[in-house]
C-alpha positions as CSV (number, residue, x, y, z in Angstrom):
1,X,0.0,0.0,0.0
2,X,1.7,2.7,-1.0
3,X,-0.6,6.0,0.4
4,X,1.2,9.1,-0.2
5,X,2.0,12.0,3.4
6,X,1.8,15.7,2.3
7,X,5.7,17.2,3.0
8,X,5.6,21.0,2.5
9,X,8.8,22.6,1.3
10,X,10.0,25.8,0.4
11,X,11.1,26.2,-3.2
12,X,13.6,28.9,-4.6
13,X,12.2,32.7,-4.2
14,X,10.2,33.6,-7.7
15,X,8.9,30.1,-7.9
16,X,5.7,30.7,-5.8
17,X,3.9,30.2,-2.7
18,X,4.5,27.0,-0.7
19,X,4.7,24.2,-3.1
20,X,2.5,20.8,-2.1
21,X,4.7,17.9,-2.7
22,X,3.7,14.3,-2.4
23,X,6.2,11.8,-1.3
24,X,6.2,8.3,-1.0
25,X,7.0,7.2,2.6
26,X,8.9,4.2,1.2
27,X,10.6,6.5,-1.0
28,X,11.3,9.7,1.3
29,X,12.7,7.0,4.3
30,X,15.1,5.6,1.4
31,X,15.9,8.6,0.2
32,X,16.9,9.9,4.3
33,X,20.3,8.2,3.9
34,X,20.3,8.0,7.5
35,X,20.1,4.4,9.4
36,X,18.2,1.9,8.9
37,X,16.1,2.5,5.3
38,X,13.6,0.8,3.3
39,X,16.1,-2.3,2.9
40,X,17.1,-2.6,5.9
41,X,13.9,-2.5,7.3
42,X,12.5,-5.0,4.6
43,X,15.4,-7.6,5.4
44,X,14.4,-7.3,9.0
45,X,10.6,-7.3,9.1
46,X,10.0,-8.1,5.5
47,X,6.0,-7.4,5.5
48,X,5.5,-3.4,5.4
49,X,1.8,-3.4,5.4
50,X,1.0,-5.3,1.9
51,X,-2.1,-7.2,3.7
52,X,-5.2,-5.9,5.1
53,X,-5.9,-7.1,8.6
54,X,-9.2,-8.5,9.0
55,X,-11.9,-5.9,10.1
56,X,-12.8,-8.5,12.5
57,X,-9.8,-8.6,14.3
58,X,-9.0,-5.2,14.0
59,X,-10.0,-3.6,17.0
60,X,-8.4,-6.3,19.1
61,X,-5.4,-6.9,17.5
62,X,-4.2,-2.7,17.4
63,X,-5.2,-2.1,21.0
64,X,-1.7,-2.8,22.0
65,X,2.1,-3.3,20.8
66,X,3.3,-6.0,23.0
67,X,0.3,-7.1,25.6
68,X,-1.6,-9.8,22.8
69,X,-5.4,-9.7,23.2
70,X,-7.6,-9.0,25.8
71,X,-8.7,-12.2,27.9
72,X,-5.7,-13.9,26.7
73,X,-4.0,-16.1,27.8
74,X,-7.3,-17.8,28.3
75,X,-5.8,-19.8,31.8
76,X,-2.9,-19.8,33.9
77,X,0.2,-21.3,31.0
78,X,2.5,-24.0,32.0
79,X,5.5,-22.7,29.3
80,X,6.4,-18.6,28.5
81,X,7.9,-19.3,25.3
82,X,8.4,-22.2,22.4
83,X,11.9,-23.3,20.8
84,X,11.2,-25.2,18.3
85,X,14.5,-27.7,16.5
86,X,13.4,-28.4,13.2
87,X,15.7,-31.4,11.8
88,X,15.1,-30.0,8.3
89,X,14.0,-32.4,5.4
90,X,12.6,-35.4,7.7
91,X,15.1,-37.9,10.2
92,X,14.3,-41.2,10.4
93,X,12.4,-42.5,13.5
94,X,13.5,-45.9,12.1
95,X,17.3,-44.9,13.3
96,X,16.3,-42.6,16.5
97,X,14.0,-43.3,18.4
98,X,11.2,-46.2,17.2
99,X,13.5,-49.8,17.5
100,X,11.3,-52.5,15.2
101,X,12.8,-56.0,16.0
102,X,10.3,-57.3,13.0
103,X,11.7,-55.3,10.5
104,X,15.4,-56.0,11.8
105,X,13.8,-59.9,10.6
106,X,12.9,-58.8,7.8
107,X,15.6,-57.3,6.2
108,X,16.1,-57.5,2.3
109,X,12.4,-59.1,2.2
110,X,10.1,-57.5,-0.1
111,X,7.7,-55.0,1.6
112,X,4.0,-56.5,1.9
113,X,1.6,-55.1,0.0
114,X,-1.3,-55.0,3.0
115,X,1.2,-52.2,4.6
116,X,1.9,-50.1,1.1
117,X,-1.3,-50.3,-1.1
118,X,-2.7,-47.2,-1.9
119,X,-0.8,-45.7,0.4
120,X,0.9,-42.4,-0.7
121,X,5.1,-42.7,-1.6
122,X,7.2,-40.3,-2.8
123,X,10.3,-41.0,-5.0
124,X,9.6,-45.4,-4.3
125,X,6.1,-45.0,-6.6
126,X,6.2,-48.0,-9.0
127,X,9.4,-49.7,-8.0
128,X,9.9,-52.7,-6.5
129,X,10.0,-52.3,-2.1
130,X,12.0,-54.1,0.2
131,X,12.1,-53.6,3.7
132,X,15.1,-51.9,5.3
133,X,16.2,-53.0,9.0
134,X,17.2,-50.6,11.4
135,X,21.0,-49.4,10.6
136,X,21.9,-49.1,14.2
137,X,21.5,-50.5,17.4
138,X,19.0,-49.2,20.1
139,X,19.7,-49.2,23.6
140,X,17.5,-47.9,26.7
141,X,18.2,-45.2,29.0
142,X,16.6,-43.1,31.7
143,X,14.1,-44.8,34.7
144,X,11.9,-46.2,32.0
145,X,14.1,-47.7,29.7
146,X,13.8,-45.1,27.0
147,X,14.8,-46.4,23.8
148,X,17.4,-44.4,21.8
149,X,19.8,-45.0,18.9
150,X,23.6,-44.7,19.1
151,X,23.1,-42.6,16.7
152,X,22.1,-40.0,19.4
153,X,24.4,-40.8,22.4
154,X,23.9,-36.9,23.8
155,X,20.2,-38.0,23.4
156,X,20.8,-40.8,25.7
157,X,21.5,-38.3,28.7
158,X,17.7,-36.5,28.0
159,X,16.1,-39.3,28.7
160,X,14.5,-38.9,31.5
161,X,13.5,-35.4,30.1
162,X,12.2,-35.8,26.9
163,X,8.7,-37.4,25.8
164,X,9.3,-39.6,22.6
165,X,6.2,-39.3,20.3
166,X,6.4,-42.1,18.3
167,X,2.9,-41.9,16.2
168,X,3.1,-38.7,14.5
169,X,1.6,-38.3,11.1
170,X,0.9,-35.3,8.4
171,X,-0.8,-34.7,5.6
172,X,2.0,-33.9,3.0
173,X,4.7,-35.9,1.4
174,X,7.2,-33.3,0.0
175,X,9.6,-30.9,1.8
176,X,7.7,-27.8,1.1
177,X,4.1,-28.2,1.6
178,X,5.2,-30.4,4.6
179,X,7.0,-27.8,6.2
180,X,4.4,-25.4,5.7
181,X,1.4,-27.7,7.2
182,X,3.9,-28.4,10.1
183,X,4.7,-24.5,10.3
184,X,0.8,-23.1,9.5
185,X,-1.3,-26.2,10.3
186,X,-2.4,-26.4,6.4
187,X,-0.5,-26.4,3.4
188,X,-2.2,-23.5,1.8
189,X,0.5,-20.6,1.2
190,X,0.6,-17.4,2.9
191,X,-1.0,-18.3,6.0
192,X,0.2,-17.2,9.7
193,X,3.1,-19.6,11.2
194,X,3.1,-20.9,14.5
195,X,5.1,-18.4,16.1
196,X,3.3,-15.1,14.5
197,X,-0.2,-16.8,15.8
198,X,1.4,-17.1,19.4
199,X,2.5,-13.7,19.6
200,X,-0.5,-11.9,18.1
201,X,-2.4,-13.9,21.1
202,X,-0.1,-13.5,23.8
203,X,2.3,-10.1,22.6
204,X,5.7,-9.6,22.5
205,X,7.4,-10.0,25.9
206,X,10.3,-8.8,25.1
207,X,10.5,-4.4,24.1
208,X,13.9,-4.7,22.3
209,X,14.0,-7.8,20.2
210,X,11.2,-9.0,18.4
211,X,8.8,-12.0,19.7
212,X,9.7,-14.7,16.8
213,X,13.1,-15.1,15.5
214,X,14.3,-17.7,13.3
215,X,18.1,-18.9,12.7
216,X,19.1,-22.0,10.4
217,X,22.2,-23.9,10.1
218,X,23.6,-26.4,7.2
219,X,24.9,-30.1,7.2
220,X,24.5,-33.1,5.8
221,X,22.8,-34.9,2.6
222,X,20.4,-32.3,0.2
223,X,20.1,-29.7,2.0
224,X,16.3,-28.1,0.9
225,X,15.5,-24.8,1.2
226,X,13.6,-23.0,3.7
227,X,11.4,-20.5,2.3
228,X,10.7,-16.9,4.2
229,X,7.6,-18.2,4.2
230,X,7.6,-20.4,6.9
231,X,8.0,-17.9,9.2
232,X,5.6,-15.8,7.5
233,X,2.4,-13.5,9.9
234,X,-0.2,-14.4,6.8
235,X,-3.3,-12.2,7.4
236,X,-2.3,-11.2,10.6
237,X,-0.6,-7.7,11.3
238,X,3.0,-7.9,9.7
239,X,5.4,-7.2,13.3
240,X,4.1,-10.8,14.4
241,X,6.2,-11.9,11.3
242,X,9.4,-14.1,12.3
243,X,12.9,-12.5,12.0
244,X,15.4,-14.4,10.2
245,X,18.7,-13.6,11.9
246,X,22.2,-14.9,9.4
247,X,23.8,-17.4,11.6
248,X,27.2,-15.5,10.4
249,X,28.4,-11.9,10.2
250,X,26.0,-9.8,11.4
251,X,22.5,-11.2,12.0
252,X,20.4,-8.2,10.7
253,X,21.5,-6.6,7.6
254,X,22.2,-3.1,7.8
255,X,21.1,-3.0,11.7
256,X,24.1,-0.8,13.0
257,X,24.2,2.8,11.9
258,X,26.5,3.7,9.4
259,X,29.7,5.9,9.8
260,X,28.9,8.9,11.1
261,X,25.8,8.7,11.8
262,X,25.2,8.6,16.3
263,X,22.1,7.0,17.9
264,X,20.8,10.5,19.0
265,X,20.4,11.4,14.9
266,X,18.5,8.3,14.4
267,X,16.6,8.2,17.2
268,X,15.4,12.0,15.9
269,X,14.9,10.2,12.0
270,X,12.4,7.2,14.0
271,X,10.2,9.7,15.6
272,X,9.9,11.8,12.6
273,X,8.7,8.9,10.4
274,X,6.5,7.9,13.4
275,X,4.9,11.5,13.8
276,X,4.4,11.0,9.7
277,X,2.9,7.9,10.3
278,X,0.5,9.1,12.8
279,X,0.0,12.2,11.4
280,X,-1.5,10.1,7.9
281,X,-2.9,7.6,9.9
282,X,-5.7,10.0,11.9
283,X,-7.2,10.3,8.2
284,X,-7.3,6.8,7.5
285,X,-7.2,4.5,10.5
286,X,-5.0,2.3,8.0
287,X,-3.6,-1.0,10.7
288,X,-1.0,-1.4,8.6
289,X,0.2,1.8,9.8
290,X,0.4,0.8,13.5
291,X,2.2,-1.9,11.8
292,X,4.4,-0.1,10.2
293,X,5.1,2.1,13.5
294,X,6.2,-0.8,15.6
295,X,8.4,-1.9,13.0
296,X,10.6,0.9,12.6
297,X,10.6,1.7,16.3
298,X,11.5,-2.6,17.0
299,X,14.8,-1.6,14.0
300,X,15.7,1.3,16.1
301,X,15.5,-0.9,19.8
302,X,17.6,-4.0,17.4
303,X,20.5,-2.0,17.2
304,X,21.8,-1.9,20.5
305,X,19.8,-5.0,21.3
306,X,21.3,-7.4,18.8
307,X,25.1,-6.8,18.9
308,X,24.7,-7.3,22.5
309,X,23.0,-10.4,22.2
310,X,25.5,-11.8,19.5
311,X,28.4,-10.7,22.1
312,X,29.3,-13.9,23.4
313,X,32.4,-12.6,25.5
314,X,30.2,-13.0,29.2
315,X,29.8,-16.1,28.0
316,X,32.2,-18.6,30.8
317,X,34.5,-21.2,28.5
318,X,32.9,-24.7,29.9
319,X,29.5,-23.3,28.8
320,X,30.9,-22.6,25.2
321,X,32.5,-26.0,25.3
322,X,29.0,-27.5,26.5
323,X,27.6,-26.6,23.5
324,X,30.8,-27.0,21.1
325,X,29.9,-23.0,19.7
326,X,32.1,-21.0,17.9
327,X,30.4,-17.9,18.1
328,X,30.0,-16.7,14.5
329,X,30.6,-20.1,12.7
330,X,27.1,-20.3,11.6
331,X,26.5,-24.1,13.1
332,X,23.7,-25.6,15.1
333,X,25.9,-25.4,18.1
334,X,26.0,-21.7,18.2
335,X,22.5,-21.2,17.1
336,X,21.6,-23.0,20.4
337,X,23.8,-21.4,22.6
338,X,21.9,-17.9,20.7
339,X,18.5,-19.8,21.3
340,X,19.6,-19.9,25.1
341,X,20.9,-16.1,25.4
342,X,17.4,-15.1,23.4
343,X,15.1,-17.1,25.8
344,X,16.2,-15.3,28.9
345,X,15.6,-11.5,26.7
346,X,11.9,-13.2,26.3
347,X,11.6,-14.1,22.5
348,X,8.2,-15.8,22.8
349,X,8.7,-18.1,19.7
350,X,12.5,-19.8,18.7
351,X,12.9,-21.4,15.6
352,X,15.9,-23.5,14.6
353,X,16.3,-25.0,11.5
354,X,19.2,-27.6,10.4
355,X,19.3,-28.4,7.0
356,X,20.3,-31.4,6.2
357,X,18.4,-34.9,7.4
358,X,16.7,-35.5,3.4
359,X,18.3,-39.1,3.2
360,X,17.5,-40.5,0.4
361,X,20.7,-42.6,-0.1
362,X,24.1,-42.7,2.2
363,X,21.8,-43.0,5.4
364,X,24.8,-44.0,7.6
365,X,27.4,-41.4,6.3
366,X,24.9,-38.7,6.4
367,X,22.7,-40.0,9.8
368,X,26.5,-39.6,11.2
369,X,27.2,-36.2,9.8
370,X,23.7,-34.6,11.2
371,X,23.6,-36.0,14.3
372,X,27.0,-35.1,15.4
373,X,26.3,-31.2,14.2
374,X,23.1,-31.7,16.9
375,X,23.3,-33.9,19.1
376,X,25.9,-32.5,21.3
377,X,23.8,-29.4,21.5
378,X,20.4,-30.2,21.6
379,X,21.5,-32.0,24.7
380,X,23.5,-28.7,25.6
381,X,20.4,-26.5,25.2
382,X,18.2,-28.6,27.5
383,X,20.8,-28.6,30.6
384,X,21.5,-25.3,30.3
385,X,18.3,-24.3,30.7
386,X,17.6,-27.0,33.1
387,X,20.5,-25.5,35.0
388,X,19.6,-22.2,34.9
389,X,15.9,-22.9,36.2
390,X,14.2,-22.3,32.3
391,X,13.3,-25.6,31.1
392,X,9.9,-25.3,33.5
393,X,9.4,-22.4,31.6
394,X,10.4,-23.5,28.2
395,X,8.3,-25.8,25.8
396,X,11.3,-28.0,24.0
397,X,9.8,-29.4,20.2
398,X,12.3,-31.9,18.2
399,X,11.3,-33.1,14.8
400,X,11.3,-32.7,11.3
401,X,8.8,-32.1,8.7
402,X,7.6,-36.2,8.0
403,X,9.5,-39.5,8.8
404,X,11.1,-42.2,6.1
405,X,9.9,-45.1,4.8
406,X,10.5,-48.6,6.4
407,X,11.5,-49.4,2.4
408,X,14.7,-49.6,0.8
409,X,15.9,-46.3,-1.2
410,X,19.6,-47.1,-3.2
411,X,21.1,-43.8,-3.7
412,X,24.6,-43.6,-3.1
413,X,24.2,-46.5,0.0
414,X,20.8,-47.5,1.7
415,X,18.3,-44.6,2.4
416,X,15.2,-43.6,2.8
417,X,12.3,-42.2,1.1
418,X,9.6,-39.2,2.7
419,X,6.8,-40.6,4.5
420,X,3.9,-39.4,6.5
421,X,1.7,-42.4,8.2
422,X,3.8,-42.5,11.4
423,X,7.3,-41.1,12.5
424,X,8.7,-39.4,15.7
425,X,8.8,-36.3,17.6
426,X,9.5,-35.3,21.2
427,X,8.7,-32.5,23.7
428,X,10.1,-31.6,27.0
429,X,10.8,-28.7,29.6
430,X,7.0,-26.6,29.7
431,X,4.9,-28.5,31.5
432,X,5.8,-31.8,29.7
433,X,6.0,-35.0,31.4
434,X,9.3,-35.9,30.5
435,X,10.6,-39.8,30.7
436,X,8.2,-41.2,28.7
437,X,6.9,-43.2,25.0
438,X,3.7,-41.9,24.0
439,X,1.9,-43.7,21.2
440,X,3.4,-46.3,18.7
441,X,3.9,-47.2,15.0
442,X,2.8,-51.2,13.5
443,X,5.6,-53.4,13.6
444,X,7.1,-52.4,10.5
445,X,7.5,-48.1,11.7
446,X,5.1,-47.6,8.5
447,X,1.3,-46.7,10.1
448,X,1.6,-44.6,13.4
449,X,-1.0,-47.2,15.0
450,X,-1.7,-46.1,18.9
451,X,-2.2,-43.1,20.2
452,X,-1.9,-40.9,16.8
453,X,-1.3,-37.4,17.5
454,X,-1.8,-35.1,14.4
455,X,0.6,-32.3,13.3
456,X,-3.1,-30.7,14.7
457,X,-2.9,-31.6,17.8
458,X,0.9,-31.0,18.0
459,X,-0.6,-27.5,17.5
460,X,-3.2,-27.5,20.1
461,X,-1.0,-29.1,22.9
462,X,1.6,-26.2,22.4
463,X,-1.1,-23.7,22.5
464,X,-2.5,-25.1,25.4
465,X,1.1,-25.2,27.4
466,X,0.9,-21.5,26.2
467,X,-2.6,-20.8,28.5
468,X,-4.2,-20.4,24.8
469,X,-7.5,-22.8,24.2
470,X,-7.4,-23.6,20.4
471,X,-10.8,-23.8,19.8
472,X,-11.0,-20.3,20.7
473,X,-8.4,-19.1,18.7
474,X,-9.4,-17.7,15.1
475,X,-9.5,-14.2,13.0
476,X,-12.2,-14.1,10.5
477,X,-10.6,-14.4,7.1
478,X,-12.5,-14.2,3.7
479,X,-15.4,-15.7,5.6
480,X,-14.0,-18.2,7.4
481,X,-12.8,-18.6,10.8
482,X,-9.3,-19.5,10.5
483,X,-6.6,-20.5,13.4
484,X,-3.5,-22.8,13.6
485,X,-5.1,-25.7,14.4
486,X,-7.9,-25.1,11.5
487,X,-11.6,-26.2,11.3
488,X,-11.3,-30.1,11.5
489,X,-10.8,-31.6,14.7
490,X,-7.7,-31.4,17.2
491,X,-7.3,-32.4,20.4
492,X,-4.6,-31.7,23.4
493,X,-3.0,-34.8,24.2
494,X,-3.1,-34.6,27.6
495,X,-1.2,-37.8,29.1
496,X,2.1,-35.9,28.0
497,X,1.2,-33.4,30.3
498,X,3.0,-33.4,34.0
């Protein structure tokens, strides 16, 4: 939207009165050459207004900046924010954390048909399946005999803190869609992510770094891309968007000032845009205006915020070494010990991704690769914060986008192909009852068989940990009443719950 503010100026003597110029505010905050501009401010907020929020919603959603909406949350919340480890482009549960002994038997055997038929496969569509035994062992840990592969011996130590589910299932079977049904709870485009939803409910805890930030790392076999989209605030105002922070150099393009140039002048620059802002905005009671507002004043709080949380140096040496970070390296390692540092500023909503788990062929090389860039520090995240009194606090989510197949996929040494019908997650910290196996997959790891739990009610158990009833959760959009967890049914799966 691209509304135009009346700037008077005074043009050379012989020319006239006053002169009536229309600028662009896009255009005159580019044109400043002070701070941050209109790039840097679309590299760190991204959505400048360009949808409508709905009328519906309206009134709620612009009453405040950082206090979500009224009533919420609707009851007293077990967890204050979410950090969520995406294992990028689907890990096996056949070779973490869901042992078969029947398809270790089976090995080399040709798939039956009663498991596969009509059943929707990826890449393995027409060719001939054989069944693929676990490629590691499995051994149990913790008080009840957790089982976990050697694959993940850092895992080994969470045991008694994590809840394996074992009978996930989605809806889609390729990287994309998947990640946006497991991001937006449907694979329609352009709709609100988990982490803009929570913090239009709730608000922004935290007044100097936005509420949902997002950092990725790379390793491993086929790494997929992650779109911007995943992180994206829909129909909802633009400043519950996610911030991608670059896990290398600086995290926010363009966020310190440039030469010259002291906090004092841009802090004058700011209010002037905001007194614009306002100024157009008693016309036209335009949201995306208050939108717009927030955003620049959020850039101007990011740049002493953000070096100070990427400044590692109060950080003690055993703690780096817990994690295995070297800050600025752009691994897993460090993005967790940043998860960590941005969990006690309050960021509501922490997203990792690793790119890297799509195994189609050279499972063992590339199940060896991933979960040495991880393990260590997934297991290094959850003691900190354990240590530091946070994990009560903190809702813990493990997974990737789908599971693989129980089926044999030869490219470049045994793999795996995408599949949906069952595979594993786990929880922990935020009111999760940690030590235990929820649910199950049938003998082969192909049908999640007990206990399913629906990337749906994945959703509605996180909102619920979050004081946030699902079914009460919706914006009127074209008509329909839309919310994370959708219109069919979801559920809270509540023996997980301590």
């Amino acid at each position: 939207m691209k509304e135009p503010i009346d700037i008077f100026t005074r043009v050379p003597s012989g020319a006239g009165e006053q002169q009536a110029i229309q600028v662009n505010r896009r255009t005159f905050l580019a044109r400043s050459g002070v701070g941050l501009g209109s790039t840097a401010l679309a590299s760190l907020l991204a959505r400048d207004g360009n949808a409508e929020l709905p009328r519906a919603s309206a009134a709620a959603g612009d009453a405040v900046q950082h206090g979500g909406l009224p009533g919420f949350p609707h009851f007293a919340p077990r967890a204050k924010r979410v950090i969520f480890l995406c294992m990028a482009g689907g890990p096996t549960h056949l070779e973490t954390f869901d042992y078969k002994p029947v398809l270790a038997k089976m090995d080399g055997q040709p798939m039956p048909d009663s498991f596969t038929k009509g059943q929707p496969i990826a890449q393995l569509q027409g060719q001939e399946l054989k069944c693929l035994g676990p490629m590691t062992k499995f051994r149990k840990y913790g008080e009840n005999g957790q089982e976990i592969s050697d694959f993940l011996p850092w895992h080994s130590k969470l045991a008694d803190d994590i809840c394996i589910i074992r009978s996930m299932v989605t809806e889609q079977i390729n990287h994309d869609p998947a990640h946006t049904f497991m991001n937006t709870g449907t694979a329609t485009s352009g709709r609100p992510s988990m982490g803009a939803w929570i913090n239009y409910g709730l608000g922004n805890a935290s007044e100097n770094l936005p509420g949902f930030i997002v950092m990725t790392s790379v390793g491993g076999r086929n790494p997929q891309p992650i779109a911007s989209r995943q992180w994206s605030a829909g129909f909802l105002p633009g400043r519950f968007q996610g911030v991608e922070f670059s896990s290398s150099g600086d995290p926010v393009h363009y966020v310190r000032n440039p030469a010259g140039v002291s906090r004092g002048q841009q802090r004058e620059l700011v209010t002037a845009i905001e007194r614009l802002n306002r100024h157009r905005n008693q016309d036209v009671a335009n949201p995306d205006i208050d939108t717009r507002i927030a955003s620049y004043e959020m850039a101007f709080q990011m740049q002493t915020s953000v070096p100070e949380l990427m400044d590692v140096s109060d950080e003690p040496a055993d703690v780096l070494e817990m994690y295995g970070a070297q800050p600025g390296d752009g691994s897993f390692a460090s993005n967790c010990l940043l998860a960590r540092r941005l969990a006690e500023r309050d960021v509501r909503f922490i997203h990792l991704y690793h790119r890297g788990w799509d195994h189609h062929g050279g499972l063992l090389k590339y199940m060896d690769t991933c979960c040495g860039l991880t393990d260590k520090p997934t297991w290094a995240l959850l003691t900190d914060l354990k240590q530091r009194g946070m994990l009560d606090e903190t809702l813990v989510i493990w997974g990737g986008e789908f599971g693989r197949t129980p089926m044999f996929q030869g490219k470049g040494g045994a793999g795996r192909d995408h599949h949906i019908k069952g595979f594993s997650m786990w929880m922990a910290g935020g009111g999760i009852k940690g030590g235990i196996t929820y649910g199950a997959t049938d003998d082969l790891g192909y049908h999640a068989a007990q206990d399913v739990v629906h990337v749906r009610d994945l959703h509605a158990t996180m909102l619920h940990l979050l004081g946030i009833d699902h079914s009460k959760f919706h914006v009127n959009f074209q008509g329909l009443d839309l919310g994370l967890t959708g219109v069919l049914p979801a559920r809270v799966v509540k023996p997980i719950l301590a």
